[in-house]
Structure formats: structure tokens, C-alpha cells
N, CA and C atoms of all chains as a GROMACS GRO file, in nm:
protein
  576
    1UNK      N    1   7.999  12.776   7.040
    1UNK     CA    2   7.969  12.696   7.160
    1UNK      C    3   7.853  12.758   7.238
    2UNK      N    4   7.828  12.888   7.249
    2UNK     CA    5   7.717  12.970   7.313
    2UNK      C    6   7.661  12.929   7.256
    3UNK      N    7   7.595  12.926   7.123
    3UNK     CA    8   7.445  12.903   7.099
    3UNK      C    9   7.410  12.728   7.134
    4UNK      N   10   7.540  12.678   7.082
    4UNK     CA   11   7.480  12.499   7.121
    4UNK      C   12   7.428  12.533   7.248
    5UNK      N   13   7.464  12.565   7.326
    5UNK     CA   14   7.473  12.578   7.489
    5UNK      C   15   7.321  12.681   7.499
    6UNK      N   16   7.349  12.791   7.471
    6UNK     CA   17   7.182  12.831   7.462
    6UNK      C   18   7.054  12.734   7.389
    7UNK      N   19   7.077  12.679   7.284
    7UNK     CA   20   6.990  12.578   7.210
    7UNK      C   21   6.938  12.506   7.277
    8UNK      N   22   7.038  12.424   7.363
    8UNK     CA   23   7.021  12.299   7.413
    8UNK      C   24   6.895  12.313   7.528
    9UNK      N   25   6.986  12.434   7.602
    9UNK     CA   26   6.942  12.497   7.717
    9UNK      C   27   6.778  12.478   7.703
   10UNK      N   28   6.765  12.601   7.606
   10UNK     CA   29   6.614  12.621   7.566
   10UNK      C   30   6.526  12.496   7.510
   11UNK      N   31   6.585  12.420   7.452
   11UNK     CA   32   6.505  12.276   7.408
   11UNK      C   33   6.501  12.199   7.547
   12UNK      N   34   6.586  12.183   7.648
   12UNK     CA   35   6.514  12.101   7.768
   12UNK      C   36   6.407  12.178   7.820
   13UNK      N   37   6.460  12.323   7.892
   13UNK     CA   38   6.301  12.408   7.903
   13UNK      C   39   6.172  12.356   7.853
   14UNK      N   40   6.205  12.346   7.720
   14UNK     CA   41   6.047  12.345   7.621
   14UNK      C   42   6.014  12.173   7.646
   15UNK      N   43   6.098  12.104   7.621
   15UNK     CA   44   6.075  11.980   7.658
   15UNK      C   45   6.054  11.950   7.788
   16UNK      N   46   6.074  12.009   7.891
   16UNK     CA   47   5.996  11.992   8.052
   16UNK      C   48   5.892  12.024   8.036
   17UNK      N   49   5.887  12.148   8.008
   17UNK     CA   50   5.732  12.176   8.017
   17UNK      C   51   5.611  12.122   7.944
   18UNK      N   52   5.669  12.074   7.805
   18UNK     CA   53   5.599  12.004   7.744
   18UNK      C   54   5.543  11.834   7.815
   19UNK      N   55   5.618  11.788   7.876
   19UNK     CA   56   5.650  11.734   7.946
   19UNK      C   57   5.558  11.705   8.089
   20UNK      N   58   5.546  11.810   8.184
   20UNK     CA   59   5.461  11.866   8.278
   20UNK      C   60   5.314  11.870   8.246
   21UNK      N   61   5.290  11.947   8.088
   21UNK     CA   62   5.181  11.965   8.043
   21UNK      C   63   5.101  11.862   8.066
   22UNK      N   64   5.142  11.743   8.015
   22UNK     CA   65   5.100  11.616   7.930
   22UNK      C   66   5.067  11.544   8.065
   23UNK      N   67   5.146  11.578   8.141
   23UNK     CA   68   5.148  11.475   8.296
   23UNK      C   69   5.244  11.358   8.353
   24UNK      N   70   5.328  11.408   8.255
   24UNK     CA   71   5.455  11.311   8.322
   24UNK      C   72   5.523  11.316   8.469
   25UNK      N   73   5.498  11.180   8.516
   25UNK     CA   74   5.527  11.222   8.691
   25UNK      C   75   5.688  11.244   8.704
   26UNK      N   76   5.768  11.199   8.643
   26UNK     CA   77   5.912  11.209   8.638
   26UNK      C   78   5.978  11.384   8.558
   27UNK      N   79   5.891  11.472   8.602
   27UNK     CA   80   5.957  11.596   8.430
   27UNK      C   81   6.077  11.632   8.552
   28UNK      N   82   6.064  11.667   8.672
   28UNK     CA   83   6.184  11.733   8.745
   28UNK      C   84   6.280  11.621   8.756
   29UNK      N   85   6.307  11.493   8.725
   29UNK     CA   86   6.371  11.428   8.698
   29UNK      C   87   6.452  11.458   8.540
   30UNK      N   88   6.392  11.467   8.497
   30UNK     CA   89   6.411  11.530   8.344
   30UNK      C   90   6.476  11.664   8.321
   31UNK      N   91   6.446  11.727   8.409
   31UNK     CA   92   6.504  11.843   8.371
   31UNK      C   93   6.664  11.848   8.465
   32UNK      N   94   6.621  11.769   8.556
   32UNK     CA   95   6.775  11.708   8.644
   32UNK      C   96   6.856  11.666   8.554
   33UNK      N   97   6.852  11.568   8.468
   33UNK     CA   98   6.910  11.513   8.380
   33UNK      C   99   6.968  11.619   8.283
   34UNK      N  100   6.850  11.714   8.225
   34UNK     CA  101   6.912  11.810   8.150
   34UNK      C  102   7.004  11.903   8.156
   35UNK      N  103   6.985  11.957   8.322
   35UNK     CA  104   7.109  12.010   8.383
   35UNK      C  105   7.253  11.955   8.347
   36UNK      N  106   7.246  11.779   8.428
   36UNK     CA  107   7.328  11.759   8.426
   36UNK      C  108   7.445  11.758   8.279
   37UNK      N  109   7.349  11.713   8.162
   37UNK     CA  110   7.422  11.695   8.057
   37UNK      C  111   7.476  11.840   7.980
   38UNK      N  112   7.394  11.951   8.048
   38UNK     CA  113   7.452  12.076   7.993
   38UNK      C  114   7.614  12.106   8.114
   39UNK      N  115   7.636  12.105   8.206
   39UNK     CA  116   7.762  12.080   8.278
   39UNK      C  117   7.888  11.993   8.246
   40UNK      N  118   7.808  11.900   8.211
   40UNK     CA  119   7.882  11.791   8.158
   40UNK      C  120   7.956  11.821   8.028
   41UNK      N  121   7.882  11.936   7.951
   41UNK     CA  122   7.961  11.978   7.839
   41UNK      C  123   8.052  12.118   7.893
   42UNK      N  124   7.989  12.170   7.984
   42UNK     CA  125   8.024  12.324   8.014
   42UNK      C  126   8.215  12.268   8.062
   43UNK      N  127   8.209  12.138   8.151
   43UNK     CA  128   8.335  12.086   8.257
   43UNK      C  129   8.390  12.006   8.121
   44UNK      N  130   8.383  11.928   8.032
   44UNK     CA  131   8.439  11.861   7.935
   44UNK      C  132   8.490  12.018   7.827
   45UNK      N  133   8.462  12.092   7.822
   45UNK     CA  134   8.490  12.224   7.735
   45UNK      C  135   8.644  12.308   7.813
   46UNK      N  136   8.555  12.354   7.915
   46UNK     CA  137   8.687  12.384   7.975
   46UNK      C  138   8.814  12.347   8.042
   47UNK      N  139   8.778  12.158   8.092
   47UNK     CA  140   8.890  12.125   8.108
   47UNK      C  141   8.987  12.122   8.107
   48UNK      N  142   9.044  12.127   7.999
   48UNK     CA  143   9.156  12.109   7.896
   48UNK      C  144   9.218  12.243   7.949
   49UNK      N  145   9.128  12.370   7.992
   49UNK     CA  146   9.221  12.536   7.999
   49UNK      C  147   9.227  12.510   8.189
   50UNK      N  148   9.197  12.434   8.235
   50UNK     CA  149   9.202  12.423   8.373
   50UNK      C  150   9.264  12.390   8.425
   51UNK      N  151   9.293  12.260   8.369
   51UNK     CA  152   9.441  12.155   8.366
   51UNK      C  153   9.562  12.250   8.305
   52UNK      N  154   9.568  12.326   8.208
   52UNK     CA  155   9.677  12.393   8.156
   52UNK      C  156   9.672  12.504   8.266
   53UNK      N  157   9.572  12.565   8.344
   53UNK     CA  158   9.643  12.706   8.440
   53UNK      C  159   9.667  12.637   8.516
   54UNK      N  160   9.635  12.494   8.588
   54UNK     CA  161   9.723  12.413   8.694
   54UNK      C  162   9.900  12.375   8.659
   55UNK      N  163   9.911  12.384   8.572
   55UNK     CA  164  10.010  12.354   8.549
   55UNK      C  165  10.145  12.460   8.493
   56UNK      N  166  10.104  12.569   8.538
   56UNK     CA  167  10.166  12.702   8.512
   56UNK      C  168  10.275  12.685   8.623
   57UNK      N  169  10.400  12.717   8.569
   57UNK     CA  170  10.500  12.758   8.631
   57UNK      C  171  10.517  12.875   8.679
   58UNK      N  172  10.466  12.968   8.842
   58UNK     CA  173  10.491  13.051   8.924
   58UNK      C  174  10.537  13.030   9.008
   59UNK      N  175  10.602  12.942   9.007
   59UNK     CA  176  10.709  12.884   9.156
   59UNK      C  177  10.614  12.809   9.255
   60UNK      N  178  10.674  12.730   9.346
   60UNK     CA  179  10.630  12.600   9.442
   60UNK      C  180  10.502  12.696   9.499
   61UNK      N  181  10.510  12.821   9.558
   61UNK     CA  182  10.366  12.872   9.655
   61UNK      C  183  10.312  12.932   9.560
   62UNK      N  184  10.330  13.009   9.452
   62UNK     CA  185  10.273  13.074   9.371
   62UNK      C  186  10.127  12.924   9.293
   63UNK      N  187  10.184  12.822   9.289
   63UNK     CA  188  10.141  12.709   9.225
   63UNK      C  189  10.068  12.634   9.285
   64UNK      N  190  10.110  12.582   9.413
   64UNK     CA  191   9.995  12.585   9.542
   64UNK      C  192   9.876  12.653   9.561
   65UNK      N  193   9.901  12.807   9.560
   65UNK     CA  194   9.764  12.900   9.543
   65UNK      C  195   9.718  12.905   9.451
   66UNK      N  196   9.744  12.836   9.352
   66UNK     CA  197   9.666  12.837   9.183
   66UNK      C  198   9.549  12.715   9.244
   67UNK      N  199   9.645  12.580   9.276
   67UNK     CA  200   9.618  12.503   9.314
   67UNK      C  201   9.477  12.461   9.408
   68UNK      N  202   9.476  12.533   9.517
   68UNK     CA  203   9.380  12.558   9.591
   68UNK      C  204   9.278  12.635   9.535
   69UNK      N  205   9.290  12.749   9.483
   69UNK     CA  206   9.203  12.807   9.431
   69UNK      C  207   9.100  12.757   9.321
   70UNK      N  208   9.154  12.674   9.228
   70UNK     CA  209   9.132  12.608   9.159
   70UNK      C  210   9.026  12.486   9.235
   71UNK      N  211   9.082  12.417   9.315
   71UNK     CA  212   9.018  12.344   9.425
   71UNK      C  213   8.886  12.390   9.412
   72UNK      N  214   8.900  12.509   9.518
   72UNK     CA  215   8.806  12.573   9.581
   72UNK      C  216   8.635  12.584   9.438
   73UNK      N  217   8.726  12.632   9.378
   73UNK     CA  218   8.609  12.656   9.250
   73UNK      C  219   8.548  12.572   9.234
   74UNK      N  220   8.591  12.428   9.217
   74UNK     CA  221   8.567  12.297   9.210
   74UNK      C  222   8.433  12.271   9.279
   75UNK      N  223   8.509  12.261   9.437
   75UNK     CA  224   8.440  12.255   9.544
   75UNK      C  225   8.281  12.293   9.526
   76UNK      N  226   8.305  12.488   9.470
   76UNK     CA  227   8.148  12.560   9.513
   76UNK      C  228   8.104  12.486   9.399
   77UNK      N  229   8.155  12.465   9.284
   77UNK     CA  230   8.042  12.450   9.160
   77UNK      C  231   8.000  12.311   9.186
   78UNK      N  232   8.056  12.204   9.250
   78UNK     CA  233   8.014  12.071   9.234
   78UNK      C  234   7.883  12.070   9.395
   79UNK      N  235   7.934  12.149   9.452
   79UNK     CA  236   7.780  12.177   9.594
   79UNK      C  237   7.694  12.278   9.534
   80UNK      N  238   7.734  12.386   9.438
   80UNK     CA  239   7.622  12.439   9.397
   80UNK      C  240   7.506  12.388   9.306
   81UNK      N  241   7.594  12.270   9.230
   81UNK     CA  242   7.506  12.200   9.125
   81UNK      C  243   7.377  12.103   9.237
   82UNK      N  244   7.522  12.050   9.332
   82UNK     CA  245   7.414  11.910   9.424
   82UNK      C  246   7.264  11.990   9.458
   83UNK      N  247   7.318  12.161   9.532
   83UNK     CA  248   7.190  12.215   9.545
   83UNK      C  249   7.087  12.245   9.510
   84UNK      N  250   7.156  12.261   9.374
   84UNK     CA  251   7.034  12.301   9.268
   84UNK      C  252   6.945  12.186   9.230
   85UNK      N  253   7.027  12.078   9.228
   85UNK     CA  254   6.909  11.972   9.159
   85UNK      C  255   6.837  11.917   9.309
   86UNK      N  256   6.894  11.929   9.437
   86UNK     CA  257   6.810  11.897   9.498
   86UNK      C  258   6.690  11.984   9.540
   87UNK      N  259   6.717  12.162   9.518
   87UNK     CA  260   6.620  12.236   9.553
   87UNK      C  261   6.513  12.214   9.403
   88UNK      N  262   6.589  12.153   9.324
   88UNK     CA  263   6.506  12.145   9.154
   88UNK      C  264   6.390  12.045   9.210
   89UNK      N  265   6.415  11.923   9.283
   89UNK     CA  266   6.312  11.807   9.354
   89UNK      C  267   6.250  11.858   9.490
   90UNK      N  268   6.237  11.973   9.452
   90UNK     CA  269   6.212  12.041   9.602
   90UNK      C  270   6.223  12.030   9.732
   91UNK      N  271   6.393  11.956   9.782
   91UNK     CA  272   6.428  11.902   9.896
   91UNK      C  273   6.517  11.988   9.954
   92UNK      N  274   6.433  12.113   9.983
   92UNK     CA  275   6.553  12.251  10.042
   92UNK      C  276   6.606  12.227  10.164
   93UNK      N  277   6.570  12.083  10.247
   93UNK     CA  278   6.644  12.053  10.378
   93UNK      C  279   6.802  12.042  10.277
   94UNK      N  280   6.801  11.917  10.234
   94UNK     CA  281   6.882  11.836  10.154
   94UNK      C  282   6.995  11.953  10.098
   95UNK      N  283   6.940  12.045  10.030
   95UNK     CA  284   7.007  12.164   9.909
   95UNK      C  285   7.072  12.259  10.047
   96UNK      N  286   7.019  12.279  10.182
   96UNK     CA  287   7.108  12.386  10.264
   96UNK      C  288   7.196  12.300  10.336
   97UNK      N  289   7.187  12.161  10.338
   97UNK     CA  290   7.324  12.109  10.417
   97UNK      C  291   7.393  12.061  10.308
   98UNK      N  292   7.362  12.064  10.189
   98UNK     CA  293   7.447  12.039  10.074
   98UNK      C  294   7.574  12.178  10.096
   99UNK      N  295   7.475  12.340  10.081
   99UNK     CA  296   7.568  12.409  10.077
   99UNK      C  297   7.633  12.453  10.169
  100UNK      N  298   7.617  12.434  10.326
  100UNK     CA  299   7.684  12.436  10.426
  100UNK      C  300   7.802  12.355  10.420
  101UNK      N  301   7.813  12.145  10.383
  101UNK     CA  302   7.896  12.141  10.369
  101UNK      C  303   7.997  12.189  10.246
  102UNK      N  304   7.954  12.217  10.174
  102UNK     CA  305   8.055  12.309  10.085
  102UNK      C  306   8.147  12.404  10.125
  103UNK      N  307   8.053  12.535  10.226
  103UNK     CA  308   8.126  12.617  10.259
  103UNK      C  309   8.216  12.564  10.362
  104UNK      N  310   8.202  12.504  10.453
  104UNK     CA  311   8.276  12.410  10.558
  104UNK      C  312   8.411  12.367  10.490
  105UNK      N  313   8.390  12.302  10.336
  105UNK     CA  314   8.516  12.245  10.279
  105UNK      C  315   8.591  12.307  10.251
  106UNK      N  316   8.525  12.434  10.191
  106UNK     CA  317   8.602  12.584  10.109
  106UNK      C  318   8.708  12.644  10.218
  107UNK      N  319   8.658  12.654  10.382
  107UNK     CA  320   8.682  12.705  10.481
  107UNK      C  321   8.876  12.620  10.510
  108UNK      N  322   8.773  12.517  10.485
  108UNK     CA  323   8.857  12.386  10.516
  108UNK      C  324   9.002  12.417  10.452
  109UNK      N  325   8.980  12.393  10.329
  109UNK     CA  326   9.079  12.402  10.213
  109UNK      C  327   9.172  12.596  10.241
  110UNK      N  328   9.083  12.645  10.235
  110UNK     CA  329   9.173  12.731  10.307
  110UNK      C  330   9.249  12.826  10.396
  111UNK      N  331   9.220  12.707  10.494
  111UNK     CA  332   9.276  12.724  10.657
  111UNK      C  333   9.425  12.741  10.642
  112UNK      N  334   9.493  12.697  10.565
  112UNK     CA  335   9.665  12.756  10.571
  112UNK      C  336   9.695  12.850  10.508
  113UNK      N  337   9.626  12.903  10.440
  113UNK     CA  338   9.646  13.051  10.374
  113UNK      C  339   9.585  13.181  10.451
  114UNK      N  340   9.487  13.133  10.509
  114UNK     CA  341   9.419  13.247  10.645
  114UNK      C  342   9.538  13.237  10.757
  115UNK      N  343   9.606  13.098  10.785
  115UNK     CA  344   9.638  13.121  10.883
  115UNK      C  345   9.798  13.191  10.856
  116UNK      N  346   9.872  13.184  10.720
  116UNK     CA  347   9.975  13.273  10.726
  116UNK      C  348   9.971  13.412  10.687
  117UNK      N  349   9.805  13.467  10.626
  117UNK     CA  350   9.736  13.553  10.658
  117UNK      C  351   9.775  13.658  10.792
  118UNK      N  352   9.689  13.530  10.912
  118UNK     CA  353   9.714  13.614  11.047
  118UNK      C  354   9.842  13.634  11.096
  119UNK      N  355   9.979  13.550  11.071
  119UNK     CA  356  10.087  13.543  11.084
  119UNK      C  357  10.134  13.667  11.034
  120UNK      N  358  10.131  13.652  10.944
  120UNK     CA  359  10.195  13.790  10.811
  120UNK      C  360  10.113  13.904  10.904
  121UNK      N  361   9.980  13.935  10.928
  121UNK     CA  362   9.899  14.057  11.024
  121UNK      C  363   9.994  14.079  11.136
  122UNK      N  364  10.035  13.955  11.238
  122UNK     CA  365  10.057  13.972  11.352
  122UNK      C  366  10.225  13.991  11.348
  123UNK      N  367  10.351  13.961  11.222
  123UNK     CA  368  10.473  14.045  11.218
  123UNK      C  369  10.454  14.166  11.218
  124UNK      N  370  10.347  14.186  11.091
  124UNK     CA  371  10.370  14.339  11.074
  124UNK      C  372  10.342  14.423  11.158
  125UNK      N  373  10.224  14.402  11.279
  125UNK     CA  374  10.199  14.471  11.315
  125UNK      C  375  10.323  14.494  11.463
  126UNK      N  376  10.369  14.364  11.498
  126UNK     CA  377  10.540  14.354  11.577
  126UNK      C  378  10.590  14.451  11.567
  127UNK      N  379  10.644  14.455  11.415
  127UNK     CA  380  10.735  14.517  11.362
  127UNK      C  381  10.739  14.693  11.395
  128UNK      N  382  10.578  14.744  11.390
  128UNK     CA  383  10.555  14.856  11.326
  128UNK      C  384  10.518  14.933  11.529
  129UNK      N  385   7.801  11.741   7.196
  129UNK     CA  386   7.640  11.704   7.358
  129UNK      C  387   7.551  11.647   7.316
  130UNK      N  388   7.492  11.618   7.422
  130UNK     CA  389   7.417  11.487   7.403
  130UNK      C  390   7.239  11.547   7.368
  131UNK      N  391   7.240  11.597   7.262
  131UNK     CA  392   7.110  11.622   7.253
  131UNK      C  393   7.039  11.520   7.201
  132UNK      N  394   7.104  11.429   7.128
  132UNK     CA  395   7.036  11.244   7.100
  132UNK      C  396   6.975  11.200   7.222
  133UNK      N  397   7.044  11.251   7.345
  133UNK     CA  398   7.033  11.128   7.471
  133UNK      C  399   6.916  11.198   7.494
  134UNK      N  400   6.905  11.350   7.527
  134UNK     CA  401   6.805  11.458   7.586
  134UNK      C  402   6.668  11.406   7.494
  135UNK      N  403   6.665  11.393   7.371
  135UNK     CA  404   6.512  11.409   7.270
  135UNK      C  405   6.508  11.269   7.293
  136UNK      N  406   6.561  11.145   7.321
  136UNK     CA  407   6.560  11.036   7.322
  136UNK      C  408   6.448  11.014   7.457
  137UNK      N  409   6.497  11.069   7.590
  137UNK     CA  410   6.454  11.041   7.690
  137UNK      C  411   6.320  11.132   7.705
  138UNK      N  412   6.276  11.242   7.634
  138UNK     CA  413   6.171  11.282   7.596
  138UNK      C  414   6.086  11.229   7.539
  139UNK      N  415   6.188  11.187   7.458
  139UNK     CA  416   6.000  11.056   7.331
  139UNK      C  417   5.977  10.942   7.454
  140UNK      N  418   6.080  10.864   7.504
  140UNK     CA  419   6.014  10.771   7.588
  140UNK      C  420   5.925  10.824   7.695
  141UNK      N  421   5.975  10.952   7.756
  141UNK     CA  422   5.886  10.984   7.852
  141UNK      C  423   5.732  11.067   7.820
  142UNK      N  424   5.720  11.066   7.654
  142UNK     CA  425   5.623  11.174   7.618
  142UNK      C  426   5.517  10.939   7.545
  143UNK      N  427   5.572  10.892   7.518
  143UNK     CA  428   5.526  10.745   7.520
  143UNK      C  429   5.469  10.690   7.654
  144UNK      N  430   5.566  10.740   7.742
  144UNK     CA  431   5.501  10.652   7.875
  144UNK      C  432   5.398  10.739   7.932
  145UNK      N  433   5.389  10.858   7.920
  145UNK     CA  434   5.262  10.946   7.940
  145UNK      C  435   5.145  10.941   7.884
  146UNK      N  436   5.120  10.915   7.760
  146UNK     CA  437   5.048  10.844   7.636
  146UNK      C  438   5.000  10.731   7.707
  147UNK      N  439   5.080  10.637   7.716
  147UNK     CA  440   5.068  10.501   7.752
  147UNK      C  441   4.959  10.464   7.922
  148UNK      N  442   5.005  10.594   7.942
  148UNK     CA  443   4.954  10.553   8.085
  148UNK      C  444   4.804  10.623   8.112
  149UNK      N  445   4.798  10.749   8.024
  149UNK     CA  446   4.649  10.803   8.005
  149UNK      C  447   4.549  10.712   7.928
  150UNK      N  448   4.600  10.614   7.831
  150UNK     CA  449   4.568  10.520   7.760
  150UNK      C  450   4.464  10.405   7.900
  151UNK      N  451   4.601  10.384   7.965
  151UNK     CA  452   4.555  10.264   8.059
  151UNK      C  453   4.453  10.312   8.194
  152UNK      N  454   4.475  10.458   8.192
  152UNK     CA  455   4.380  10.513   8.300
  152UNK      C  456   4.223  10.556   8.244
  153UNK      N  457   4.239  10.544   8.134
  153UNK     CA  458   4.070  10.538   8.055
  153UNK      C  459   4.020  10.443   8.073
  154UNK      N  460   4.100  10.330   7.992
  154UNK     CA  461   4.087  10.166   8.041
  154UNK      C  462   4.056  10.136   8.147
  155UNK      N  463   4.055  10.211   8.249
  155UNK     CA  464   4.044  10.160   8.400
  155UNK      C  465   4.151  10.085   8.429
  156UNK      N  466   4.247  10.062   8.381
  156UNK     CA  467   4.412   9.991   8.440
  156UNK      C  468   4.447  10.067   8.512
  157UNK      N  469   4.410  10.153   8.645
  157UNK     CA  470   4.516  10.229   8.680
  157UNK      C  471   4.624  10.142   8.770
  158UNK      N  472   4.649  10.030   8.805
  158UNK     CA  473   4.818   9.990   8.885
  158UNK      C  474   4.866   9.968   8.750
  159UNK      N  475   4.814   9.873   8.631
  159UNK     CA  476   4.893   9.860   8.538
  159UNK      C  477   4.977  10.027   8.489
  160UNK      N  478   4.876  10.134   8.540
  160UNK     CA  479   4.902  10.258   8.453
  160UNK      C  480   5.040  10.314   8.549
  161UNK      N  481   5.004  10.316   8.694
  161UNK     CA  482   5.097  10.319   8.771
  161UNK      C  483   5.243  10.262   8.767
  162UNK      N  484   5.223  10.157   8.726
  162UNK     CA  485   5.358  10.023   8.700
  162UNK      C  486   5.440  10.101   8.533
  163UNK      N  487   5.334  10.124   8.492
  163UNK     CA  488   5.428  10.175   8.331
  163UNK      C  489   5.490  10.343   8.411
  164UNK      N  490   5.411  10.396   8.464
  164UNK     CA  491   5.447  10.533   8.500
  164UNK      C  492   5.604  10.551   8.594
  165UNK      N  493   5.621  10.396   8.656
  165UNK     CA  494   5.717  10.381   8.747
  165UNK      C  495   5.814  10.342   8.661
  166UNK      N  496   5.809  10.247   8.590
  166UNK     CA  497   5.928  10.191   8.526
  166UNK      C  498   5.980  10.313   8.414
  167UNK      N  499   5.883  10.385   8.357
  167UNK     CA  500   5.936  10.534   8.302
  167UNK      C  501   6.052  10.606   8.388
  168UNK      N  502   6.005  10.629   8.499
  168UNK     CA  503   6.062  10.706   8.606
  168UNK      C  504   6.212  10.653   8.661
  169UNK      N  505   6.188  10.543   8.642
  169UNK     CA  506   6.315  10.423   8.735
  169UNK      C  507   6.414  10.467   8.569
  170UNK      N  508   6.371  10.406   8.453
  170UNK     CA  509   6.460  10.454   8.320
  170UNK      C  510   6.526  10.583   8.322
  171UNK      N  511   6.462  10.669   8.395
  171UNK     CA  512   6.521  10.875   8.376
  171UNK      C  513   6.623  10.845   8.489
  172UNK      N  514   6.591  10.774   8.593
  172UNK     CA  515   6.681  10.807   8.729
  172UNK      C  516   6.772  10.749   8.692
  173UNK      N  517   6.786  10.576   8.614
  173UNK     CA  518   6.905  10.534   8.617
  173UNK      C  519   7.003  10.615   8.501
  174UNK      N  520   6.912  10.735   8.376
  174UNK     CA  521   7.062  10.744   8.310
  174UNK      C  522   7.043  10.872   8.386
  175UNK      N  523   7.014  10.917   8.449
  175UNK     CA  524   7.068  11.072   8.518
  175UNK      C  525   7.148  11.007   8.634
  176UNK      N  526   7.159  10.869   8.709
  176UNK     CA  527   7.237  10.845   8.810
  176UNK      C  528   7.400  10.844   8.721
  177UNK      N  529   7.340  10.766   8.599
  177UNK     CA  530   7.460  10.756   8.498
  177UNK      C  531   7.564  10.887   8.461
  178UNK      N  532   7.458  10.974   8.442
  178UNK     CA  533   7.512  11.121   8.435
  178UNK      C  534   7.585  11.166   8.508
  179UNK      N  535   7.531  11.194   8.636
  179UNK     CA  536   7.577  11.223   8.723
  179UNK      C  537   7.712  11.213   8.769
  180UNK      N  538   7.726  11.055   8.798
  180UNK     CA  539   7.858  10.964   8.802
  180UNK      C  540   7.904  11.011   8.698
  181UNK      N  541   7.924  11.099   8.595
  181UNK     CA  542   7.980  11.103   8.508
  181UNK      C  543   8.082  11.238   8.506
  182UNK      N  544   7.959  11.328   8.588
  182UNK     CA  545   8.012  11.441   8.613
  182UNK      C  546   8.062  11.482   8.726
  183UNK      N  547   8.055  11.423   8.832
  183UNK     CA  548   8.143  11.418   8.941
  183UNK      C  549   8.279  11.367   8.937
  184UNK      N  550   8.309  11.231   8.826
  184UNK     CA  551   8.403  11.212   8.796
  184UNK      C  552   8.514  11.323   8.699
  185UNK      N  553   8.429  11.359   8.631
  185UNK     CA  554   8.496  11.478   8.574
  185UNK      C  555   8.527  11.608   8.653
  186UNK      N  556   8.451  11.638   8.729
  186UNK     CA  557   8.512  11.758   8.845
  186UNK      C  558   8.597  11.733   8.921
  187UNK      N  559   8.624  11.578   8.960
  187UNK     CA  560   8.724  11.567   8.990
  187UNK      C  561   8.832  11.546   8.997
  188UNK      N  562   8.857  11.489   8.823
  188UNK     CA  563   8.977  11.504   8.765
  188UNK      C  564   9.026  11.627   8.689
  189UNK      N  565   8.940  11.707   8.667
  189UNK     CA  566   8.955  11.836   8.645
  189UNK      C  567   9.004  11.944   8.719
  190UNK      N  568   8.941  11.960   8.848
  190UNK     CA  569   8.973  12.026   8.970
  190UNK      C  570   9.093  11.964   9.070
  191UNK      N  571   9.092  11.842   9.032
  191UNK     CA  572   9.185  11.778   9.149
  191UNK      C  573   9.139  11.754   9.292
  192UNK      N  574   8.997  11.730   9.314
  192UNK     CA  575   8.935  11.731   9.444
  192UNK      C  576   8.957  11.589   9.493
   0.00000   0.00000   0.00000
């Protein structure tokens, strides 16, 4: 699977630039595209093991925090991609409120685990 | 993977580059412009295609 994945990789490279050379006004469109279809195999590959650690039996919170976490990953890789192809069209307004709202969601998603975090901080420290 | 779709959208776009240096010798340049656009409009709609393709998959994957 590495080398398809390196192959591929390296044949859009050569084909952008080849691409650029010649004067095609669309190549960062092209190489957008190429991104996308290398992800598209990277998320269709691993699926299948993503869906199976979601579905691991560690009990109701143990499974939740798989859960979220899992989320979360989701989250950065699908705002890290938006960024990339928009900083790829050179629209770095576009690519930093892409990844702001990301981190905002990440934050978002896990606001009940920080907050029994501070809970769990503020017994122990009761206690002690 | 789609390396059919990838060399596919290369020959058309390495044709419409051809095509349009062709028409800018000629002195056609809106005709050259008009082929250069409809090239461009063809990449966006299958990368919009893509796209939609892979957002749908992150999010049945991830559960977002």
C-alpha cells in the first residue's frame, strides 16, 4: 500500500508540474484534486480499523473517550485537509479561519472531559 | 485508486493547454480563453465530486 501511495503521490507532483510548465491555468486545481483522491484512499483503507476500535468493548466511559477521541481526529484531519487545499489556492485568509474553526470544535467536543478534569482537580485537592 | 481518473484529467488538461496555445497563435484569444475556462470548470466539477466524496467518508468513518 506504501508504494501505491508513494507512486501515486509522486506521479501527481510530476504531472502538476508538467502541467504548470506547459501553462495550464487550472494545475493548483489539479493538484487539489490529487490530494483529494490520495485521502480518499488513505480514509477508505483505514476505515474498516476505525470503525472496529469504535466499537471496542471498555465499558460505557471507557467507549465514550474512544469515541470522542476518535471524533476529535476526524475533526483536525478533515480542517487540516480544508486548509491545505485552500492555502494550496493561495487563500491563507480562508485556510486560518478554516483552522481556527477546527480548533474551536476540538475545544468544543471536549468540554466534558476538561470539565470532569477540573472536578476530579478540585476533590482532590478538598480532600488533601 | 484512482490513478485512471488522475492521468485522465491530465491528458484533458495537457489537450486544453495545446488547444489554447494553438488558438492564441491564431489570434483567437476569447475563443482561447473560453476553451481554457471550460478546462477549468471540468477539474472543479470532478474535484467538487471528490471532495463530496471525502467528506462523506470522514464522516461516516469518524462519526462527525
Amino acid at each position: 500500500m506504501t508504494l501505491k501511495v508513494i507512486g501515486f503521490g509522486v506521479l501527481v507532483a510530476l504531472t502538476s508540474f508538467l502541467l504548470s510548465e506547459l501553462g495550464f491555468k487550472g494545475k493548483k486545481i489539479y493538484s487539489t484534486l490529487g490530494i483529494c483522491l490520495l485521502l480518499l484512499y488513505f480514509v477508505s483503507s483505514f476505515g474498516d480499523f476505525i470503525s472496529k476500535l469504535m466499537s471496542v468493548d471498555v465499558g460505557k466511559e471507557g467507549g465514550e473517550a474512544i469515541k470522542a477521541a476518535l471524533k476529535i481526529l476526524g475533526i483536525s484531519q478533515a480542517c487540516s485537509l480544508a486548509s491545505e487545499v485552500a492555502g494550496e489556492l493561495s487563500e491563507r485568509g480562508v485556510a486560518s479561519a478554516l483552522m481556527l474553526v477546527g480548533k474551536l470544535e476540538i475545544l468544543l467536543v471536549s468540554l466534558p472531559y476538561i470539565e470532569k478534569m477540573i472536578s476530579f482537580a478540585r476533590d482532590l485537592f478538598a480532600n488533601i | 485508486m484512482d490513478v485512471d481518473l488522475i492521468l485522465k484529467v491530465c491528458g484533458v488538461a495537457m489537450i486544453v493547454t495545446v488547444v489554447c496555445h494553438v488558438m492564441t497563435k491564431a489570434g483567437k484569444d476569447e475563443q482561447s480563453n473560453m476553451v481554457s475556462l471550460v478546462g477549468i470548470v471540468l477539474v472543479l466539477l470532478l474535484l467538487a465530486e471528490k471532495m463530496g466524496e471525502l467528506i462523506k467518508m470522514l464522516k461516516e468513518v469518524f462519526g462527525l
